[in-house]
C-alpha positions as CSV (number, residue, x, y, z in Angstrom):
1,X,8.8,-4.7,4.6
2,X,8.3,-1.8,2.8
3,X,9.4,-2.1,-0.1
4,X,8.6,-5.8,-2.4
5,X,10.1,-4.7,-5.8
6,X,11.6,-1.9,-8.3
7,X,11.9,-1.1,-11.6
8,X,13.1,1.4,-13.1
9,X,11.0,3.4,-16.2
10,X,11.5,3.6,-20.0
11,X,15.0,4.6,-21.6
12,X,15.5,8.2,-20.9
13,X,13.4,8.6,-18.0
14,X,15.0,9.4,-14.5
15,X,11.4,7.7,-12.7
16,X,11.5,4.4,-11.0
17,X,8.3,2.3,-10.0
18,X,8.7,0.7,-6.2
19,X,6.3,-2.0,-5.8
20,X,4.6,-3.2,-2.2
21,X,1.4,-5.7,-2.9
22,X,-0.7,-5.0,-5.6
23,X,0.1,-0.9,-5.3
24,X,3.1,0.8,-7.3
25,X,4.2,5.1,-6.2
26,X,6.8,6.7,-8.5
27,X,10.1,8.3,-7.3
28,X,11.7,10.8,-9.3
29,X,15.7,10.8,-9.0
30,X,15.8,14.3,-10.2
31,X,13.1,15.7,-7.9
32,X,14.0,13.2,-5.2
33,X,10.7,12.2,-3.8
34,X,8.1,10.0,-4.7
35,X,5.0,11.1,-6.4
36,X,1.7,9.6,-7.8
37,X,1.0,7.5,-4.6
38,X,-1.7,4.8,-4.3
39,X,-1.5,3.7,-7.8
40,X,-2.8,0.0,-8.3
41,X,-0.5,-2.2,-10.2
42,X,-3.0,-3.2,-12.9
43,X,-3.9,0.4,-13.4
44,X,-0.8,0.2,-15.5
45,X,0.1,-3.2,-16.4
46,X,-1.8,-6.1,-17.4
47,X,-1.0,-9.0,-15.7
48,X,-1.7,-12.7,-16.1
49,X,-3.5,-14.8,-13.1
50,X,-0.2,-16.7,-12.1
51,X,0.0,-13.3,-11.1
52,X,-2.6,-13.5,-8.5
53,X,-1.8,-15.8,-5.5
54,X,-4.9,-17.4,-4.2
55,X,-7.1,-14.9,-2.1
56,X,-4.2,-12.2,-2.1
57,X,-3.7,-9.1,-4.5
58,X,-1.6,-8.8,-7.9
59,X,2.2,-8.4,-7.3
60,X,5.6,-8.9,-8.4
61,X,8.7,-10.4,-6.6
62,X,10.7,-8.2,-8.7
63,X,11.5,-6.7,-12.1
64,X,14.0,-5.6,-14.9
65,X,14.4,-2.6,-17.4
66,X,15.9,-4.4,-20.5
67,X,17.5,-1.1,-21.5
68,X,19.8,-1.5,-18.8
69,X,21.0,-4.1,-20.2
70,X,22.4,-2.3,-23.2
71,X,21.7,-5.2,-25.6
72,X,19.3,-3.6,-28.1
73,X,17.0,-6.4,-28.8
74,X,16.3,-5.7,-25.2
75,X,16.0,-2.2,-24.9
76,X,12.1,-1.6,-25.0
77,X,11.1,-4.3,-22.3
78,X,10.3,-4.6,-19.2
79,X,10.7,-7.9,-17.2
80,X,8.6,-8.7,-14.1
81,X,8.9,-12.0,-12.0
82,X,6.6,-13.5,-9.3
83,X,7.0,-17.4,-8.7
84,X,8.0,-19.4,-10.9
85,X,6.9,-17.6,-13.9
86,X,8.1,-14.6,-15.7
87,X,6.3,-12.0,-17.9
88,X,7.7,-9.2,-20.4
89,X,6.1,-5.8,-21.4
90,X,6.9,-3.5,-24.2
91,X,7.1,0.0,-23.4
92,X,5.9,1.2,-26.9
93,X,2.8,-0.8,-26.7
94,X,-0.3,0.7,-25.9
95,X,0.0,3.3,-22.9
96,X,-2.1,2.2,-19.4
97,X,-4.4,1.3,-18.8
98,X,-3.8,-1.0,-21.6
99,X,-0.2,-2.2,-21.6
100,X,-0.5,-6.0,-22.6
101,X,2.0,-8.9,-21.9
102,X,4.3,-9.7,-24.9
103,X,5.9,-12.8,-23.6
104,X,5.0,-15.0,-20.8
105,X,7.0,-17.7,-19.9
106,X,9.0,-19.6,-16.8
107,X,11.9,-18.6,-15.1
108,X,14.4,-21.4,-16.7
109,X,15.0,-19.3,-19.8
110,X,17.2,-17.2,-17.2
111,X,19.0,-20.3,-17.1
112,X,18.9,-19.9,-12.8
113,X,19.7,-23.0,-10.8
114,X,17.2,-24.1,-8.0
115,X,15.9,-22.3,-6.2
116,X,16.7,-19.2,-7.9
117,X,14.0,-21.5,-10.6
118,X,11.3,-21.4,-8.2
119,X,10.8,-17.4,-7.7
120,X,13.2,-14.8,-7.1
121,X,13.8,-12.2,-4.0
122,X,14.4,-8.9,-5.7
123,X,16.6,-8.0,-8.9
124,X,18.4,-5.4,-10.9
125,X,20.7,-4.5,-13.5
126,X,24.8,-3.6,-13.1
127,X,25.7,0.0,-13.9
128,X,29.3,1.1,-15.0
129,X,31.7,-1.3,-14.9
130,X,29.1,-3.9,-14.4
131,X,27.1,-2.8,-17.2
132,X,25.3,-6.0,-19.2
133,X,25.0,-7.8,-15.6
134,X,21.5,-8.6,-14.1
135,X,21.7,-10.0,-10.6
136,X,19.0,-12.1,-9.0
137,X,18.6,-12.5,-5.4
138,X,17.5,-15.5,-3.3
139,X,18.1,-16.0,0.4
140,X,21.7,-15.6,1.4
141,X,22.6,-15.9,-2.6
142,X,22.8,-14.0,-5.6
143,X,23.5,-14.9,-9.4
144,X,24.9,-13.0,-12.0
145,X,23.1,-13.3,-15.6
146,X,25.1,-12.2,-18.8
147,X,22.6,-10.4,-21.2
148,X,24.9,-10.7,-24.0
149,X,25.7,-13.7,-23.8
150,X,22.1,-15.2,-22.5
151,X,23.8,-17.0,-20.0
152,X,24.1,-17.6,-16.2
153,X,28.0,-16.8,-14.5
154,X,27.9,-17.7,-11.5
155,X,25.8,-17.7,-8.1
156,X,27.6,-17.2,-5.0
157,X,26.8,-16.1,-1.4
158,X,25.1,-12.5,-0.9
159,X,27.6,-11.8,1.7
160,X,30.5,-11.9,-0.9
161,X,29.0,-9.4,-3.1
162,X,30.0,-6.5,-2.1
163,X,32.7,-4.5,0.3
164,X,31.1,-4.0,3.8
165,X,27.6,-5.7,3.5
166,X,26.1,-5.5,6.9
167,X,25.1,-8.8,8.2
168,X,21.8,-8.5,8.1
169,X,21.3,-7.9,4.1
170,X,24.0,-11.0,3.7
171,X,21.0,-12.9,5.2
172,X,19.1,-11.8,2.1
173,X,17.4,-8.7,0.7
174,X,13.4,-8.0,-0.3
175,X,14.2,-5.4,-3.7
176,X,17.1,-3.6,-5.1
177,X,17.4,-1.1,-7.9
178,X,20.5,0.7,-9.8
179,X,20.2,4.6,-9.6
180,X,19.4,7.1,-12.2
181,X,20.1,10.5,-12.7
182,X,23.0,12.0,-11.0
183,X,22.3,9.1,-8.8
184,X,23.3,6.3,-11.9
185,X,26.8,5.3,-10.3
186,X,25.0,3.9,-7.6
187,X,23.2,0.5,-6.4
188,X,20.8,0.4,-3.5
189,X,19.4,-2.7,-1.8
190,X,16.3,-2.4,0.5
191,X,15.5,-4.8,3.3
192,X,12.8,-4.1,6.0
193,X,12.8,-0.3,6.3
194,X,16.5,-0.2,5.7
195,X,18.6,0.5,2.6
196,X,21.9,0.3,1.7
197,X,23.7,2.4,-1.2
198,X,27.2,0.7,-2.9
199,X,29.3,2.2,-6.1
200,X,29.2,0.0,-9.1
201,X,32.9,0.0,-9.9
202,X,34.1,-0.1,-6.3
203,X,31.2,-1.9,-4.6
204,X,32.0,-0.2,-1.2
205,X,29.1,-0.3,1.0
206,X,27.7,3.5,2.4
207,X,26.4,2.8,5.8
208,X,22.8,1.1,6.7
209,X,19.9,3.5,6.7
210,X,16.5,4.3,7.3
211,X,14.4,5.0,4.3
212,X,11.8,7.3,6.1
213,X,13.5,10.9,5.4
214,X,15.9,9.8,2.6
215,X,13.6,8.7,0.8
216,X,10.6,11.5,0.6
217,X,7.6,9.9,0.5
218,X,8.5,6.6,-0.8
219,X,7.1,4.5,2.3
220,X,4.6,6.6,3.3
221,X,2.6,6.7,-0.1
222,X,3.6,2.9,-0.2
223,X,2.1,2.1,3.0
224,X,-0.9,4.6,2.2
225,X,-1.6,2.3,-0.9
226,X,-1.8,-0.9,0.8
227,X,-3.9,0.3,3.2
228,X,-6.4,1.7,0.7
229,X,-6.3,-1.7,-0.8
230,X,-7.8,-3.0,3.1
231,X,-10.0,0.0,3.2
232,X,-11.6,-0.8,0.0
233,X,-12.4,-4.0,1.6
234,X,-13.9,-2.7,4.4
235,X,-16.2,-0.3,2.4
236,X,-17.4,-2.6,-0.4
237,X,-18.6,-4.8,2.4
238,X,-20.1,-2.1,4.0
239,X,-22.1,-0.7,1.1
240,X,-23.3,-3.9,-0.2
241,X,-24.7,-4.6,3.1
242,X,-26.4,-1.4,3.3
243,X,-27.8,-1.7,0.7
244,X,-29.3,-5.2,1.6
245,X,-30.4,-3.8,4.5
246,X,-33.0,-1.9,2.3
247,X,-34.4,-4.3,1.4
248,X,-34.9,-6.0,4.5
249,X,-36.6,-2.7,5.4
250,X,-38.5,-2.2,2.8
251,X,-40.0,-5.9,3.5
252,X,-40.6,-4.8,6.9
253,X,-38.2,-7.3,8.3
254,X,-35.8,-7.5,10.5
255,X,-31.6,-7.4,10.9
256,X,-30.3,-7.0,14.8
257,X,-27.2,-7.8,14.4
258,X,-27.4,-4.9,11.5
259,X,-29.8,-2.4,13.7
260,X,-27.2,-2.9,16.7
261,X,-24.7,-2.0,14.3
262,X,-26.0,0.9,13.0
263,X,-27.2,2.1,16.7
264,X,-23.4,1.5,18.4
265,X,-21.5,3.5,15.4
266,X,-24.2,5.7,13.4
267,X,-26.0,5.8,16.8
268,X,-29.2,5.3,14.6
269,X,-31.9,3.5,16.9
270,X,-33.7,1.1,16.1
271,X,-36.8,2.1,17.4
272,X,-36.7,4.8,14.6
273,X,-39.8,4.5,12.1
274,X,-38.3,2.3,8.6
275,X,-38.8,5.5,6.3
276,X,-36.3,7.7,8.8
277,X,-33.7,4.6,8.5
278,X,-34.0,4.6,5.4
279,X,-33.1,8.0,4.9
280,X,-30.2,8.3,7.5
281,X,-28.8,4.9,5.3
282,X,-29.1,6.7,2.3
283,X,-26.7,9.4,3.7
284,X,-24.1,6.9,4.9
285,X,-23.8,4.8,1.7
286,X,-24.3,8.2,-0.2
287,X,-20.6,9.3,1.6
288,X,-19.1,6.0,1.3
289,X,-19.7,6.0,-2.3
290,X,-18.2,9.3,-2.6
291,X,-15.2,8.2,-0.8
292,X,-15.0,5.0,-3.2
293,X,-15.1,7.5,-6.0
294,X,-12.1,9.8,-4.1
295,X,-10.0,6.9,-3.6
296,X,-9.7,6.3,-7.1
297,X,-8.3,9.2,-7.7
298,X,-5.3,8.5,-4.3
299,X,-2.6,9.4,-7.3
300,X,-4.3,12.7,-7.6
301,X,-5.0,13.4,-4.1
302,X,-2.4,11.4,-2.2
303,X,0.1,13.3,-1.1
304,X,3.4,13.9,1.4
305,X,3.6,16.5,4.0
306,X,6.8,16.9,6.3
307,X,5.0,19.4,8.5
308,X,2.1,17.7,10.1
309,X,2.9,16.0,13.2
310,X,-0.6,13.5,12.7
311,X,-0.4,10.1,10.7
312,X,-2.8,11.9,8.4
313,X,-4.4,15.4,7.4
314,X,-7.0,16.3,4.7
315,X,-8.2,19.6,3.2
316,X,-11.5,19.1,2.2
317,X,-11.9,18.3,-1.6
318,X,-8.4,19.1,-2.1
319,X,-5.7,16.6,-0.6
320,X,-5.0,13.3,1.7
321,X,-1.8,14.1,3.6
322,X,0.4,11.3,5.0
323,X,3.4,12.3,7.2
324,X,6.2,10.1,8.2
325,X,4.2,9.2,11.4
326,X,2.1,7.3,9.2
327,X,4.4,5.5,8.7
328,X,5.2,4.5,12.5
329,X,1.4,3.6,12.4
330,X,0.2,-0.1,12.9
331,X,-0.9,-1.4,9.7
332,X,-4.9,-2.0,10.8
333,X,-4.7,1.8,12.2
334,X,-3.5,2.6,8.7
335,X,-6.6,1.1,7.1
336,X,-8.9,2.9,9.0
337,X,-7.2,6.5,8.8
338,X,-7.8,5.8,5.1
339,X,-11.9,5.5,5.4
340,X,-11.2,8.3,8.1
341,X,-9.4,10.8,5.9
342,X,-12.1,9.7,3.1
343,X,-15.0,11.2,4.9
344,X,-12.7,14.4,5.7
345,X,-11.6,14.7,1.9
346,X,-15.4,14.1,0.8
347,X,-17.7,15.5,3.9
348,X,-17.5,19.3,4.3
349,X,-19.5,18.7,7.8
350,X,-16.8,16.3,8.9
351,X,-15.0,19.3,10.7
352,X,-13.2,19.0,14.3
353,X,-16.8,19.4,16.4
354,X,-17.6,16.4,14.8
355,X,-14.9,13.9,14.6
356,X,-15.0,11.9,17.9
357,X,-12.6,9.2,18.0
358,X,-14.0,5.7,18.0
359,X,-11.2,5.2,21.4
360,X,-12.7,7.8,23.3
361,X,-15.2,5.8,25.1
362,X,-17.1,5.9,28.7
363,X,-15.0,3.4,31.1
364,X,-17.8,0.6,30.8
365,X,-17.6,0.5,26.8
366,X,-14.0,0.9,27.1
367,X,-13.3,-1.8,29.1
368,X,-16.4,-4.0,27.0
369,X,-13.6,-3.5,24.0
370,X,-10.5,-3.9,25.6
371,X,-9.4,-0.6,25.1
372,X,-7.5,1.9,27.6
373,X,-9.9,4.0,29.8
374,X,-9.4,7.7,28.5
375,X,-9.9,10.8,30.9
376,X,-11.9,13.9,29.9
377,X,-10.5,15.9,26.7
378,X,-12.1,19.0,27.0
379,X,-11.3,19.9,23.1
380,X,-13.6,16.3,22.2
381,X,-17.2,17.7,23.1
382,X,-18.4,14.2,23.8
383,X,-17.7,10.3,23.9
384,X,-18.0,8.2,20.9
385,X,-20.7,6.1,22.7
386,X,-22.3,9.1,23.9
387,X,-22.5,11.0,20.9
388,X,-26.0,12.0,18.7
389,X,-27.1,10.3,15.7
390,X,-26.5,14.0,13.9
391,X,-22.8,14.1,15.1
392,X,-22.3,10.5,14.4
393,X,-23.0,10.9,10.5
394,X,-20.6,13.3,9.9
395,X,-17.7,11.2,12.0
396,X,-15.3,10.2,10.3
397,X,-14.3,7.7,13.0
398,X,-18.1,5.8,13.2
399,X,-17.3,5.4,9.0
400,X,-14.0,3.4,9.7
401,X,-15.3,1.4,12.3
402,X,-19.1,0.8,11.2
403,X,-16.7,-0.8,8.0
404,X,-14.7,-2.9,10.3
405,X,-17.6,-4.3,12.2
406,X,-19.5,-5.1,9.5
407,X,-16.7,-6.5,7.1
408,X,-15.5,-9.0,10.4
409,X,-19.2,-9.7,12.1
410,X,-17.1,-8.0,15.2
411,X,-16.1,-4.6,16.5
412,X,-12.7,-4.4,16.0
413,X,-12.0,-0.5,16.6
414,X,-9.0,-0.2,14.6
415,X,-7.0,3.1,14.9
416,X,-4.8,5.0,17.1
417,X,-5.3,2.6,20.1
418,X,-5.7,-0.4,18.4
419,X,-2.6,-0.6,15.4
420,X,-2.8,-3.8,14.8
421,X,-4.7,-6.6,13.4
422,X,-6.8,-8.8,16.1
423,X,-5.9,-12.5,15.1
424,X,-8.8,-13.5,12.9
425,X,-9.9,-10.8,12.2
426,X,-7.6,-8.9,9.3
């Protein structure tokens, strides 16, 4: 899924927010690309805990503009469902980061039948001739709300909606959103990494297709915010546990598992005298919290590229590219080319003589991991396992992984030859 929920923006604005977990990018209809990638959800919106499924992020199943509607008690409001429950904002109210909830109630005063009642699959509003229609989606059904009249038409199967619905979106549908712009006349419903585009009076069906390159940008900032959700994980875990570590030091204790750690990705031994460790630790959390503090900013420095041919490219201090390879990436690989391009974005010695891949091992380590054997790339100086401690703290690869292994208690490797998660360990 790349896609969880839209809405579209205020009255008069040609922007629409697509949701995927607790992130939110914005797509502009008349520019036609997304922009302002990596944005959290409660950068914007306040949101109430119901909000908040146990142990998992803020999100939304879906949402509504009211102004679509054309009812004008409505018209300032936004409408955003997850569960069971339902929440309304008022546009004019207090601009983010401080936009509070004005209503907060259950999904019964949309007057939807079970198990529309329990939580909804995606929704918008009817444009044109189906202007003053919402339509809600669950499963292989959809229901047709009258604004109006504050009342519920009908519910039917999805597969009668519209002319030509492929099979696959009759089975049901993750978001949908009416166009704006010169795009208004239009509905699109997304499902996996598919859309479909209708016409509102006609409801004829334009053929299935692939959002990656008609939609610029919109799946690769998406997936780029969800994976800076994971890599923010990763890092708090790692810098809280440096910094214990320092303490343990400066008791003159001990940590192995920690000091084995540090040795296998920072290649810091641990023979070396407490004050040096110290130091070298100092450096490593002083990056991390410099990428912490870059990855704040993803809206500012998160942005598309359709030349690169990597996953991923940074300038240094100036931009995070994501390409639609990124895309194609595994989502654990994603995680860690976010710590990865971090230390690019933030380290000014993190150039090409030092980033060693954390796959490009010697055959015994290799195979100790699971991972393919790799023979000699002459451009890569020197194995991961091989490099020195001064290489090794300006790798943007020992970063990502020292933040796996730490965060799991295990050396997962995550990234180009490991994509995806290890059960257990995600």
């Amino acid at each position: 899924m790349y896609i969880q929920s839209a809405l579209n923006g205020p009255e008069g604005s040609v922007v629409t927010y697509f949701f995927r977990g607790d992130q939110f990018v914005t797509f502009d209809w008349d520019l036609e690309r997304a922009f302002l990638g990596g944005k959290s959800i409660t950068d914007d919106w306040i949101l109430p805990l119901s909000f908040q499924p146990l142990e998992s992020p803020y999100r939304f199943d879906a949402a509504l503009s009211g102004h679509e509607s054309k009812v004008n008690q409505y018209r300032h409001y936004s409408y955003f469902f997850h569960g069971a429950d339902y929440i309304r904002h008022d546009w004019r109210d207090n601009p983010p980061p401080a936009r509070p909830i004005q209503v907060q109630s259950d999904l019964s005063a949309w007057h939807l039948p079970s198990p529309f009642n329990m939580g909804v699959d995606a929704a918008f509003n009817g444009k044109l001739s189906r202007t003053g229609y919402a339509y809600f989606f669950k499963g292989n059904q959809y229901a047709k709300y009258n604004w109006m009249e504050d009342k519920l038409e009908y519910v039917k199967p999805l597969s009668s909606m519209l002319n030509g619905m492929p099979v696959d979106f009759a089975q049901g549908i993750e978001a949908a959103v009416s166009g704006l712009g010169s795009y208004g006349d239009y509905g699109y419903l997304f499902k996996g990494d598919q859309y479909i585009r209708f016409h509102w009076d006609s409801l004829n069906v334009d053929n299935e297709r692939p959002i990656v390159d008609n939609w610029l940008g919109l799946a690769e900032l998406l997936l780029a915010g969800q994976a800076k959700s994971k890599a923010f994980g990763w890092l708090w875990t790692a810098v809280s546990k440096l910094e214990a570590y320092i303490d343990v030091l400066a008791a003159n204790a001990s940590d192995s598992f920690m000091e084995a750690t540090l040795q296998t990705h920072f290649h810091i031994p641990p023979s070396l005298p407490n004050s040096e460790k110290v130091g070298r630790i100092n450096e490593i959390l002083s990056n991390y919290e410099k990428v912490d503090r870059a990855l704040h900013r993803a809206p500012e420095i998160f942005e598309i590229s359709q030349t690169i041919s990597d996953p991923a490219a940074t300038v240094y201090n100036v931009r995070i590219y994501f390409s639609k390879e990124f895309v194609l990436t595994g989502p654990a690989a994603r995680a860690a080319i976010i710590i990865h391009e971090g230390i690019h974005f933030v380290d000014e010695l993190a150039t090409e003589t030092n980033d060693i891949p954390e796959w490009y091992l010697t055959d015994e380590v290799a195979d100790s991991l699971s991972l393919p054997r790799q023979d000699t790339i002459p451009e890569i100086i020197t194995r991961y396992d091989t490099m020195t401690m001064a290489m090794a703290l300006h790798n943007p690869s020992s970063y990502a992984s020292f933040a796996q292994h730490i965060s799991y208690n295990y050396d997962t490797r995550y990234g180009s030859a490991r994509q995806d998660p290890i059960p257990g360990y995600w």
